[in-house]
N, C-alpha and C positions, 0 to 999 in steps of 0.2 A: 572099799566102802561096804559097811552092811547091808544087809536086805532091807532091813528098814531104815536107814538113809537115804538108800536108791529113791525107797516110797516116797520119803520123803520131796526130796528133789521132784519125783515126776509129780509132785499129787503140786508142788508150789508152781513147777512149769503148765500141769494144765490149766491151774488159778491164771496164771499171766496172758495164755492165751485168749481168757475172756473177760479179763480185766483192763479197762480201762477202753474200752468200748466206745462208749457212753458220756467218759467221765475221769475221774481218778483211778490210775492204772494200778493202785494198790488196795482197791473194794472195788466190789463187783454190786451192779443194780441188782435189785428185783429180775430185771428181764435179762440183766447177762447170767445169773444164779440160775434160772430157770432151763434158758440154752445151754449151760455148762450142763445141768445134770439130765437133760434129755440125750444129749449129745454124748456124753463120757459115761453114762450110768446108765442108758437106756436095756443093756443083756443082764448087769444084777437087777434092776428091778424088775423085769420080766420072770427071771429066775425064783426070787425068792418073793415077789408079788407081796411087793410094801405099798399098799394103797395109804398110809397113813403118809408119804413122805409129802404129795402137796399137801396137805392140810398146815402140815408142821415149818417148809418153809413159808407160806402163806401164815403164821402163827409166827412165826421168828421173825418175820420181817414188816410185817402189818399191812395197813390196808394202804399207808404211801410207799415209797418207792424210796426208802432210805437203803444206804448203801453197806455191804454185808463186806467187814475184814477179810482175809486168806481165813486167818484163826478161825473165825466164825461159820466162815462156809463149809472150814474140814470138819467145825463140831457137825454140822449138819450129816453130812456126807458118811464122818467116820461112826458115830453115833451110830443111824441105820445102815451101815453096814456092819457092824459089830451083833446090830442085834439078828441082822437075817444071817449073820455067818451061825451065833448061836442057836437060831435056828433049825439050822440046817441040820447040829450035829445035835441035835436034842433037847440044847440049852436056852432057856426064855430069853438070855443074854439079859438080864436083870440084875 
């Protein structure tokens, strides 16, 4: 398997362990999105110091508590980390 299949696989088994929580084990609330990415994201965002990412899932998902895909949540997740990886290395990741 590639590197990027492996991601793959772990990035859809960490979706599963906080999916379905709540509710339906294939989207995640408001409050299980929020636990996943404190919980699994808490050393890159400390790292690369992305204050915009509540804003943006608090923007992706609105002020009710509708429930966010796998798909959905990796845009969230891969998106800001794509940009603080470009970051890092000099690039706006724009």
């Amino acid at each position: 398997m590639s590197e990027l299949e492996k991601a793959m696989v772990a990035l859809i088994d960490v979706f599963h362990q906080y999916s379905g929580r709540e509710g339906d084990k294939h989207k995640l609330k408001k409050s299980e999105l929020k636990e996943l990415i404190n919980n699994e994201l808490s050393h890159f965002l400390e790292r690369w110091s992305l204050p915009v990412l509540p804003r943006l899932v608090s923007n992706f998902l609105g002020s009710s508590d509708p429930p966010a895909s796998a798909s959905q949540s990796a845009g969230i997740t891969g998106n800001q980390r794509a940009r603080g990886c470009g970051q890092s290395y000099g690039n706006t990741g724009q």
